[in-house]
C-alpha positions in Angstrom: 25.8 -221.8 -42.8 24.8 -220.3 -39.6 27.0 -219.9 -36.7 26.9 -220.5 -32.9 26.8 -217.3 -31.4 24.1 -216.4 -28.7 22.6 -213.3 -31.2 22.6 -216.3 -34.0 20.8 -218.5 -31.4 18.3 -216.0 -30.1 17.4 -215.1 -33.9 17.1 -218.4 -35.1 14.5 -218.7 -31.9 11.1 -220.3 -33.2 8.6 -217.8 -33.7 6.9 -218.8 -29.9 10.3 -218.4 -28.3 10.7 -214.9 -25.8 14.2 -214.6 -27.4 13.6 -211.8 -30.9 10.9 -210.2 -28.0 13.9 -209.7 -25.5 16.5 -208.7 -28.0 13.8 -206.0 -29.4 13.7 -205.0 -25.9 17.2 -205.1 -25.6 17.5 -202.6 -28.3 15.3 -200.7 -27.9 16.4 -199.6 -24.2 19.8 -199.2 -26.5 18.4 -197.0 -28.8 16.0 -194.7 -26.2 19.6 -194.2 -23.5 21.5 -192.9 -26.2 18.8 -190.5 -27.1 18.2 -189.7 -23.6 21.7 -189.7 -22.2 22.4 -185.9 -21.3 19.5 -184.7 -23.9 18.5 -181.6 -21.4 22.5 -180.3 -21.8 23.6 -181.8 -24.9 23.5 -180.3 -27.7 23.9 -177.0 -25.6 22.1 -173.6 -26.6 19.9 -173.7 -29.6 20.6 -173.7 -33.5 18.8 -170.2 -34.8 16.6 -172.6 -36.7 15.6 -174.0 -33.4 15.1 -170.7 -32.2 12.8 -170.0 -35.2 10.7 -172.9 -35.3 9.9 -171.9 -31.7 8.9 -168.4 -31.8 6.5 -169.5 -34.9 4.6 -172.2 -32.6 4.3 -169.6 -29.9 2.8 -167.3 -31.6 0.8 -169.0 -33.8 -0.6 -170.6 -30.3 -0.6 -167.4 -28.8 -2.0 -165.5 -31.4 -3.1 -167.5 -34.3 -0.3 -166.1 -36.2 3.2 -166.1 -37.4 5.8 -163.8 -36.6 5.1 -161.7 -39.7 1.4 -161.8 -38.7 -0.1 -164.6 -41.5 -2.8 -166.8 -40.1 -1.7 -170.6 -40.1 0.2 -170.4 -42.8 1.0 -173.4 -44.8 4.6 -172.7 -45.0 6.9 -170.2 -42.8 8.2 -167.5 -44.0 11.1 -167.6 -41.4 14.3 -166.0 -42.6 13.0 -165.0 -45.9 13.3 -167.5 -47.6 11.3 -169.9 -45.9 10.8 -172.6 -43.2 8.8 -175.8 -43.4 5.8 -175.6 -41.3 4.9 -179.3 -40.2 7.2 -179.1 -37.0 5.7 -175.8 -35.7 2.4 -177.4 -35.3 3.6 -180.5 -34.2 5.1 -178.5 -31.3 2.5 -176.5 -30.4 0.9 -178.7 -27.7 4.4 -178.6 -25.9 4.7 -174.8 -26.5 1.1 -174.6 -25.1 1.7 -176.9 -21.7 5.4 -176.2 -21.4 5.7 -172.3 -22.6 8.6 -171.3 -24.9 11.9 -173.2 -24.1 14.4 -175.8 -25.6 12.6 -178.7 -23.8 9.2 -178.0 -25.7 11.0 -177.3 -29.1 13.4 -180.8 -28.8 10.9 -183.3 -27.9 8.8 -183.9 -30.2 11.6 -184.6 -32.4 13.1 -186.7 -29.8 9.9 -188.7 -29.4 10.0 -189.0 -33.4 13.4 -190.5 -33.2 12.5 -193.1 -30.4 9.7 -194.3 -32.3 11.6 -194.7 -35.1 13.3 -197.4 -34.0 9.8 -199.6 -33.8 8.7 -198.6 -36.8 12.3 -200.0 -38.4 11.8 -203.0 -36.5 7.9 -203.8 -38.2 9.3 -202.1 -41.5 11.9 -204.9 -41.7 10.5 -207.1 -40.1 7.8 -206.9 -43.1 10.3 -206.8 -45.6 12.3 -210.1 -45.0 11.7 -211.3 -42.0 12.0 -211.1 -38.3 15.7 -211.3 -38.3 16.1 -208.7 -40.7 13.8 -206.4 -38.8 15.9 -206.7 -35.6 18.6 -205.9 -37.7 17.4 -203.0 -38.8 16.1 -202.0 -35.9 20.0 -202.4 -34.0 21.3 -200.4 -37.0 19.1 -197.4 -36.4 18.9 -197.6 -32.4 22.8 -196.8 -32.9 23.3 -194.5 -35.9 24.8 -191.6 -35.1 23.3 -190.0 -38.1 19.8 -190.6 -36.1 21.1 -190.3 -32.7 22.4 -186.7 -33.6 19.4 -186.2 -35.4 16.9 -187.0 -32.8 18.5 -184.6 -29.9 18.2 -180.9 -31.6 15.1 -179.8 -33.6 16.1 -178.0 -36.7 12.5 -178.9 -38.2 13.4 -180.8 -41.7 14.9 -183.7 -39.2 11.5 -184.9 -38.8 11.2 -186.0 -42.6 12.6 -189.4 -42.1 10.4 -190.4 -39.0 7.2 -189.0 -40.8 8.2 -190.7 -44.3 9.3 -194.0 -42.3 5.7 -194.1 -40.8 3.9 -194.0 -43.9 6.2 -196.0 -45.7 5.6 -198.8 -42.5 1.8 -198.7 -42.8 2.3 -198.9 -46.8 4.1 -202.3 -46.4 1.7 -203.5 -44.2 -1.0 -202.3 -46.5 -3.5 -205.2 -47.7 -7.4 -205.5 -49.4 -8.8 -205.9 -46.0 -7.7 -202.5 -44.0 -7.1 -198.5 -44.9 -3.3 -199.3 -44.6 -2.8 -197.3 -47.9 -5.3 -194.9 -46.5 -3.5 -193.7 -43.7 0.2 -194.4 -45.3 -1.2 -191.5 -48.0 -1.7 -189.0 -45.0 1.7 -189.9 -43.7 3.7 -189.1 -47.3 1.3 -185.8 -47.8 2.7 -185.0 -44.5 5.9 -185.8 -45.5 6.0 -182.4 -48.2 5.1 -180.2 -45.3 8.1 -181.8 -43.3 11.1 -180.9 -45.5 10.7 -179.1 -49.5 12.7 -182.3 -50.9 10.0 -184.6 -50.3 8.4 -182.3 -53.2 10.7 -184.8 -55.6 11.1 -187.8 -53.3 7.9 -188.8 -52.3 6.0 -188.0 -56.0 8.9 -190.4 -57.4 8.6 -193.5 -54.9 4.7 -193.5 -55.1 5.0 -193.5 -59.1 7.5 -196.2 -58.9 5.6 -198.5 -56.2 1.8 -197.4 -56.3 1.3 -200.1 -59.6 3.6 -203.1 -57.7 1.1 -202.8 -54.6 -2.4 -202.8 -57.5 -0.1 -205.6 -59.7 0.3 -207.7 -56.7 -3.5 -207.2 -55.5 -2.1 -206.6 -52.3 -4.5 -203.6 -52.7 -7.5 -203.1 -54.7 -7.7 -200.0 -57.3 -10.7 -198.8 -55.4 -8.1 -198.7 -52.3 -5.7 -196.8 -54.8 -7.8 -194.2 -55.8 -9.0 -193.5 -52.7 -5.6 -193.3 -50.9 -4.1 -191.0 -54.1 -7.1 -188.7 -53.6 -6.8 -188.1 -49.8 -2.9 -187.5 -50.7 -3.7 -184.7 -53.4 -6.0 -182.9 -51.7 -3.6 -182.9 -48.3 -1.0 -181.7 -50.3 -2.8 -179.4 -52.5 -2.3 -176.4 -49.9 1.7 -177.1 -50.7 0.9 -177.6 -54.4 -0.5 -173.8 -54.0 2.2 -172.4 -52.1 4.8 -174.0 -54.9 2.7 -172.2 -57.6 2.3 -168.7 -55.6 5.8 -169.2 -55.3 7.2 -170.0 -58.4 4.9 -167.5 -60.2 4.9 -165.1 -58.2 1.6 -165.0 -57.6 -0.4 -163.1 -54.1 -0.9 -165.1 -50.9 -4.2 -167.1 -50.8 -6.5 -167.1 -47.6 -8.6 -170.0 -47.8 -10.7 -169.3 -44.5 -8.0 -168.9 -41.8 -5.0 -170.6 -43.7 -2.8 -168.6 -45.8 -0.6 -169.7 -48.9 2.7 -166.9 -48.5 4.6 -165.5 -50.9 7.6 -165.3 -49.8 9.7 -162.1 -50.2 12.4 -163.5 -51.7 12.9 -166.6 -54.1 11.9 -169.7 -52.2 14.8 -172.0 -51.4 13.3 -174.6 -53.5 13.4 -172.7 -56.1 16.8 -171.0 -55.8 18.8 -174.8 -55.2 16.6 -177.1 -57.7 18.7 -177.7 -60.3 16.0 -177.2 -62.9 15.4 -173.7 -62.3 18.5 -172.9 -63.5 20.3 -171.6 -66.0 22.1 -175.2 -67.2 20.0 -177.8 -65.3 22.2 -180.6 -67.1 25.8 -179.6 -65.7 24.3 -178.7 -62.6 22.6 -182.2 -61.9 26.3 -183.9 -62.6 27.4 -181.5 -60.1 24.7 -182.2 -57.8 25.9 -185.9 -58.3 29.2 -185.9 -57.4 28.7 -183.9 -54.1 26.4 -186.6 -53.3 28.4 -189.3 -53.6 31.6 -187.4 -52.5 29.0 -186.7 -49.4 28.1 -190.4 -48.7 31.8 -191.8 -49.2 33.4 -189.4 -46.8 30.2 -189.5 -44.4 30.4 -185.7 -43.3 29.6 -181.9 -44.3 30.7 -178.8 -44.2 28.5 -178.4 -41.1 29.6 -179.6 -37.7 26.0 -179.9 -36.1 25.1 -182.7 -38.8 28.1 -185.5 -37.0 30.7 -186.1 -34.6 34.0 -186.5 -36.6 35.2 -189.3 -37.5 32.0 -191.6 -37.0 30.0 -189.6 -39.9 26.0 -190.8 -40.7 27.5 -194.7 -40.2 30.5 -195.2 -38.9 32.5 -193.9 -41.9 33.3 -197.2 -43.6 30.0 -198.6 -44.5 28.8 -196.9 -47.6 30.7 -199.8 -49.6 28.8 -202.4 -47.8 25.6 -200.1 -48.1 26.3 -200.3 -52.2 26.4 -203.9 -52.3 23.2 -204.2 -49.6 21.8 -201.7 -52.8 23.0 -204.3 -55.6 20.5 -207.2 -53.3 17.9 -205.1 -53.8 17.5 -205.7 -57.3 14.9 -208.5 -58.0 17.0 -210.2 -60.3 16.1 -213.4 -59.4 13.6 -213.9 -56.8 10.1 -214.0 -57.1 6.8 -213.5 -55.6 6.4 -211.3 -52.9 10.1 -211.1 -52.0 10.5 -209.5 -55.4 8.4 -206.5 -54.4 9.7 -206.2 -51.0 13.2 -205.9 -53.2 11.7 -203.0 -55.1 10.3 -200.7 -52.4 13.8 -200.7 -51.1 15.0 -199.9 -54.1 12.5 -197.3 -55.2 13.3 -195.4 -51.8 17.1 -195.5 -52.9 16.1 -194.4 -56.8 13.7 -191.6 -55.1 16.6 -190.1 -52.7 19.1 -190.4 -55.2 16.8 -188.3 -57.2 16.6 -185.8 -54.4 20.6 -185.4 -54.3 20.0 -185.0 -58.3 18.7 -182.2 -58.5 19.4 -180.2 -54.8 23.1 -179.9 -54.0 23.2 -181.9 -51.2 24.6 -181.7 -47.2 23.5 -184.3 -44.8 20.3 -182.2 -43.9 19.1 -182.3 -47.3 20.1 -186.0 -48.1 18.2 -187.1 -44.8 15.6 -189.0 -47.1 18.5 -191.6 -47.7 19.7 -192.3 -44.8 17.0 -195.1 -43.4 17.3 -197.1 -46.4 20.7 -196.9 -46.5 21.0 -198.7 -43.3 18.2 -201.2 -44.9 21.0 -201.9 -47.4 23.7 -202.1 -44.9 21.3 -205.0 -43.2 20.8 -207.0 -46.2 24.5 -207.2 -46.4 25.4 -208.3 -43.2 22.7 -211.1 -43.7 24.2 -211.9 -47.0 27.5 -212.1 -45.7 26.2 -214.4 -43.0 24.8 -216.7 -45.0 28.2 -217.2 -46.8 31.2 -216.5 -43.7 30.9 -218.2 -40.3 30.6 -215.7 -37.6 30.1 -212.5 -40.0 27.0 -211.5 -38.1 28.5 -211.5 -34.5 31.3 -210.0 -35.9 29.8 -207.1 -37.4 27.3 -206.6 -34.7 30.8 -206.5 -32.1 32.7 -204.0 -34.4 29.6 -202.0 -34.3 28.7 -202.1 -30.6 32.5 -201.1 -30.1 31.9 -198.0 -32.9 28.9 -197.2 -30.8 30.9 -197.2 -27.6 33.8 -194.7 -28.9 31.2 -193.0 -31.3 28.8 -192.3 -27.7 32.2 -191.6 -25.5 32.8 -188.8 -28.6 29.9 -187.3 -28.7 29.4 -186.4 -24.9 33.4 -185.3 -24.9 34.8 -182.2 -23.9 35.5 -181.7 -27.6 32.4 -181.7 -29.2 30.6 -180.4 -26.5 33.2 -177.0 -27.3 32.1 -177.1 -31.1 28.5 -177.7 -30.2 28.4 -174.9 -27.9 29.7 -172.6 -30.3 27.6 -173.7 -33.0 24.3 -173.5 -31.1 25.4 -170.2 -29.3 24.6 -171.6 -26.0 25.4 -168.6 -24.1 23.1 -166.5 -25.9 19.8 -166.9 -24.6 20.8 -166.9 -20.8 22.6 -163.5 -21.7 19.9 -162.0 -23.0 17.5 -162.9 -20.0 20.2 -161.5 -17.6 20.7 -158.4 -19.9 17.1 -157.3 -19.9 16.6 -158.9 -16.1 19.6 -156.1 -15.2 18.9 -153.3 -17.3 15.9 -151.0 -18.8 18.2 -149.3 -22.0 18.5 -150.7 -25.1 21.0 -153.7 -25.3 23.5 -154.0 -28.4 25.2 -156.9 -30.0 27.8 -157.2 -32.6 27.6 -157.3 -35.7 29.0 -160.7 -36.6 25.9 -162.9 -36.9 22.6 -161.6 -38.1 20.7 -164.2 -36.6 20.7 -163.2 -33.3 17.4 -161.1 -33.7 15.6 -164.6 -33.1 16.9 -165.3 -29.6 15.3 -161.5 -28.9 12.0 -162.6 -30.0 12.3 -166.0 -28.3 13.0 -164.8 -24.8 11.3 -161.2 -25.1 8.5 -162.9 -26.9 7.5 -159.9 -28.6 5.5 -159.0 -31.9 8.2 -158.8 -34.8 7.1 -155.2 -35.8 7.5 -154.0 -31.8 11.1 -155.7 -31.4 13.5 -153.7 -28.6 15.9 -152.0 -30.4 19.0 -154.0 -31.7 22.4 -152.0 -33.0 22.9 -153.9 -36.0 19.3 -153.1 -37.6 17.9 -156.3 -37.6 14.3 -156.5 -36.5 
C-alpha cells in the first residue's frame, strides 16, 4: 500500500525523474549543517586523547618520530597502553599545512563523517534499492551517535567511516573491476583504525568472502588476490599483536617499528579470552551490551547528549525487528545475499561486544548497521500501515530538531567543556606567554602532561617541569 505523501511521491519517482537526486541533495545539505553548525566552538577544548593523537602527527611530521622517539610506528604507544595509529597519519597533511591545533586534529574526522553519509546512500542504495538508500542515508545524516562522532577526534571514531568504505566498494564488487581489491585495503585499514576490528573484520570476511565466490559476483582469482593484499597490509598489526602478546622486542623493518608496549596492551587486558574465566566473562560482556543498546547511553558524557542516546533512545526495538528482516528466510537470489552482509555485520559486531566489555566507543562497529536495520523496518512497516514512512520520517525530523537544539544548549556545552578541559590549553599558552619559572598544576588529573607537549611542543624526555611528576 503506498501512501500520498510528497517523500512517498518523490521516492516512487521513475528512475529519470530529478526527485531521489534532490532529496539526496536535500539530505545531504542536512547531514553536512549539523556537522558544521558551530564545529570550530563545539565540542569546546580538546579530549586528552585528542590532545594525544595530535602531538604524535606532529612529531612524527616533524621528526619522523613519536613522542617516545620510535620511527613510524605501527601502533602508538600513547598512554602506555596504547593508541591506534591510522588517525595520526591520516592527520598529518593538516598538522603539516595547518601546524598543531584543534582545527587540524578534528577535520579529517569531520570530513570522514560527511562522506559517510554518500557512502550510506550507494551502500543502500546497493542493498535494496534506491529508496532504501535515501533512507539510510536520512538516518545517518541525522544520528546523533554520528553527528557527535564526527565533531571531536578521539582516533577510534574513524572505524566506522573507514569499515563503511570498504564494505561500499565490497557491495559494488563484480568479475569485471578490483572492487574487492580495493574494499580489502579499506578492511586492512580498518585494524589500524580501532583494536576491535582485530575480531570484527576477520569474522565478517569469513562469513561473506564464500557468498560473494558462491554467487560468482567475483571470481576466486579476484578472491585470492584481494585476501592477499589484506594479509600482507595487516601483517605489520598481526606483528605488533604477537610482540605484544608474547612479549616479544620491537621489530624495525626499515624505518617502521612494531612497539612493545610497556605495559599489557589494552587488547589484551579487556579481551575476554585472555582471561582468567573467558566463559562468564563473555555473558558479562553480553549483558552490558545489550543493557548498552536498550538504554542508548554510557558512563561517558562525550559519547551523547542525554536523553537522545546513539538513536533517539526508542529505536533499538525497531532496530531488532529491521535485524529479524535480515534473515534470508525466504527470498532468493541476489536479495538473499544482500540479507546476509547485513546480517554478517550485525553477527561480527555482536561478536565484538562478546568478547570486549563494551561503551559506545568500543561498540562503534554496530552502530551503521543498526541504522540499516532501523531502515528495513520503516520500509516494512510501510508496506503494511498507510502513512508509516511520513510518519516516522516527521517524528524523527522533530527528534532531530530538539536532539540539535540540545546539543548546542547551555547545558551540554557546561558538561562538554568540562569534559574536554577547554580552558586548559589557552591557560597554558598565557602561563608560559607571562612567566619564565616553572608552572605547577594540581594533582587531580594526570593527563594534563599532554596539553604541555601540545602547546610547548617539546621532546617528551626535555618536558618543563610539572609538580605532579608526570613527564
Amino acid at each position: 500500500m503506498k501512501n500520498n505523501s510528497l517523500w512517498s511521491k518523490i521516492l516512487h519517482q521513475p528512475a529519470a525523474s530529478t526527485g531521489p537526486y534532490l532529496l539526496f541533495f536535500l539530505i545531504l545539505a542536512i547531514g553536512v549543517t549539523a556537522r558544521l553548525w558551530d564545529f570550530r566552538s563545539l565540542p569546546p577544548g580538546l579530549n586528552p586523547d585528542e590532545a594525544s593523537i595530535g602531538v604524535e602527527a606532529y612529531y612524527l611530521y616533524t621528526y619522523g618520530i613519536d613522542r617516545y622517539g620510535l620511527s613510524y610506528p605501527v601502533h602508538l604507544i600513547s598512554w602506555g597502553s596504547g593508541q591506534n595509529a591510522l588517525y595520526a597519519y591520516l592527520i598529518l597533511p593538516l598538522v603539516a599545512l595547518k601546524g598543531l591545533n584543534p582545527m587540524s586534529i578534528r577535520i579529517p574526522m569531520l570530513l570522514a563523517g560527511i562522506l559517510s553519509i554518500p557512502l550510506m546512500y550507494f551502500a543502500g542504495k546497493k542493498l535494496f534499492g534506491e529508496k532504501f538508500g535515501l533512507l539510510a542515508m536520512f538516518l545517518i545524516a541525522i544520528s546523533p551517535w554520528h553527528i557527535v562522532n564526527s565533531r571531536w577526534a578521539v582516533e577510534s571514531n574513524i572505524l566506522p567511516f573507514v569499515f563503511l568504505a570498504g564494505f561500499t566498494l565490497f557491495l559494488y564488487s563484480n568479475q569485471k573491476n578490483h572492487g574487492f581489491l580495493f574494499a580489502s585495503m579499506f578492511f586492512a585499514a580498518s585494524l589500524y583504525a580501532y583494536g576491535t576490528a582485530y575480531v570484527g573484520v576477520p569474522i565478517f570476511l569469513l562469513l561473506t568472502l564464500p557468498v560473494l565466490i558462491y554467487t560468482k559476483q567475483i571470481t576466486i582469482k579476484q578472491a585470492i588476490t584481494g585476501l592477499s593484499v589484506f594479509f600482507i597490509l595487516i601483517l605489520p598489526i598481526v606483528l605488533f599483536i604477537i610482540v605484544n602478546t608474547f612479549q616479544l622486542n620491537p621489530i624495525h623493518i626499515g624505518p617502521v617499528t612494531i612497539p612493545r608496549l610497556p605495559v599489557q596492551a589494552r587488547y589484551e587486558a579487556m579481551a575476554a579470552v585472555f582471561g582468567n574465566s573467558p566463559l562468564r566473562t563473555m555473558m558479562e560482556n553480553i549483558s552490558i551490551m545489550l543493557k548498552l543498546l536498550w538504554k542508548q547511553e554510557d558512563a561517558f558524557p562525550w559519547n551523547y547528549v542525554k536523553p537522545f542516546g546513539y538513536f533517539y533512545t526508542i529505536t533499538f526495538p525497531f532496530a531488532l525487528i529491521g535485524l529479524f528482516l535480515t534473515i534470508p528466510l525466504k527470498s532468493s537470489g541476489e536479495k538473499k545475499s544482500r540479507q546476509w552482509f547485513v546480517l554478517a555485520w550485525m553477527i561480527a559486531s555482536i561478536a565484538i561486544g562478546t568478547i570486549h566489555p563494551t561503551n559506545l566507543t568500543r561498540l562503534n562497529f554496530i552502530f551503521t548497521p543498526i541504522l540499516f536495520c532501523i531502515a528495513l523496518f520503516i520500509l516494512e512497516l510501510d508496506k503494511r500501515i498507510k502513512y508509516s514512512l511520513t510518519t516516522s520520517v516527521l517524528a524523527l525530523s522533530i527528534g532531530f530538531v530538539l536532539f540539535t537544539q540540545a546539543y548546542h544548549g547551555e547545558e551540554y556545552q557546561k558538561r562538554a567543556s568540562a569534559v574536554f578541559n577547554s580552558g586548559i590549553i589557552p591557560a597554558i599558552e598565557f602561563a608560559t606567554e607571562k612567566s619564565k619559572s616553572s608552572i605547577c598544576f594540581t594533582e587531580s588529573t594526570y593527563v594534563y602532561y599532554i596539553y604541555v607537549l601540545f602547546t610547548q611542543k617539546c621532546i617528551h624526555q626535555n618536558l618543563p617541569t610539572i609538580s605532579n611528576g608526570y613527564t
